[in-house]
N, C-alpha and C positions, 0 to 999 in steps of 0.2 A: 221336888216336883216343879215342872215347869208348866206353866201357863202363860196364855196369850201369844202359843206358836207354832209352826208347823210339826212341830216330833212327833205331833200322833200320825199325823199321815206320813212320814218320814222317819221312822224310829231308828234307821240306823246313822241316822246325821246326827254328829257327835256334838253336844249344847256348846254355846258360848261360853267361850274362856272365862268372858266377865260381861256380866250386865250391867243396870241401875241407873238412875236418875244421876245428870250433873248440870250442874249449871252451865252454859256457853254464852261467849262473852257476843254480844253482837255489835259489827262495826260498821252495820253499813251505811250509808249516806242518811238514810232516814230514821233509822233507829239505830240507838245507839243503849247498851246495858245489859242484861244477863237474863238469857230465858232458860227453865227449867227445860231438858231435854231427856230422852228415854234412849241409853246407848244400848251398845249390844257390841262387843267386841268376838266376832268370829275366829275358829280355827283357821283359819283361812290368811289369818294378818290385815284383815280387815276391820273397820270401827264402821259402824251403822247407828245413824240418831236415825230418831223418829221424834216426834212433837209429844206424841203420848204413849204408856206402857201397851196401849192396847191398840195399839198402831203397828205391832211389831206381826209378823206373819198375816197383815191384812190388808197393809198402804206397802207401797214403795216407802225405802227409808225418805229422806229427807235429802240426805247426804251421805257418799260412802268414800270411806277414805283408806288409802294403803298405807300400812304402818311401816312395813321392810323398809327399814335405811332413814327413818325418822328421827331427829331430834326430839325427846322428850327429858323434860325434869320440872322440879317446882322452880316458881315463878313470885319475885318477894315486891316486884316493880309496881306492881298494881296497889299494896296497899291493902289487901284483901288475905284473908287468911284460907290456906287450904286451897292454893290457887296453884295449876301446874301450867303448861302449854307442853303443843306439840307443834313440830315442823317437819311436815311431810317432805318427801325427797323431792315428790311430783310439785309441780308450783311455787305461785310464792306466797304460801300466807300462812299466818302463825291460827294456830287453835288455842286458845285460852278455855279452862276447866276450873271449875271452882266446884267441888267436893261438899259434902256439909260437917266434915270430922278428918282428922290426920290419919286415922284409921283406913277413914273410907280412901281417903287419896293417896294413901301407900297402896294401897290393897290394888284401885286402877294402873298405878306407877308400875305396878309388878309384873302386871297382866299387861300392859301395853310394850315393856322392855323387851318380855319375850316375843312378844311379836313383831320389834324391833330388830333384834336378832334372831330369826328363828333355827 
């Protein structure tokens, strides 16, 4: 069952490969640390955060990001367990994800590979 998004007025748009809460690492000038984020990884080869689960089919993401031709794997540099990054093709900036189980972070590793190579 999904909630919190458009499939009912869209029933034939096929769900996200992968959802769930991860952490992102933030690096900007003023803040610096890790805020809980609500992803959403589309058929599409797309990754969508949102701020909250219940932001998803109601705000614009937050950020959208193309996965085709990314760099992804776990990440031991931080010091932090359950920590992977992405390096999109477009730009230049690394995405840091921290997971809350090796389970959960295989489980996005999987889901993002494929949409890495689709």
């Amino acid at each position: 069952m999904v909630v919190g998004s458009d499939i009912s007025r869209y029933p034939n748009t096929p769900k996200p490969t992968c959802r769930g809460y991860l952490h992102k690492r933030t690096q900007s000038a003023i803040l610096k640390g890790w805020r809980k984020r609500w992803f959403v990884l589309k058929h599409s080869g797309y990754l969508h955060y949102y701020k909250h689960k219940k932001d998803e089919g109601k705000c614009r993401p937050l950020e959208v990001t193309k996965l085709e031709g990314a760099e992804i794997g776990v990440d031991t540099s931080l010091g932090k367990p359950f920590v992977f990054k992405c390096i999109p093709q477009a730009g230049n900036r690394i995405f840091y994800f921290c997971a809350t189980s090796n389970q959960e972070m295989k489980r996005w590793l999987e889901a993002m590979d494929k949409a890495v190579h689709p």
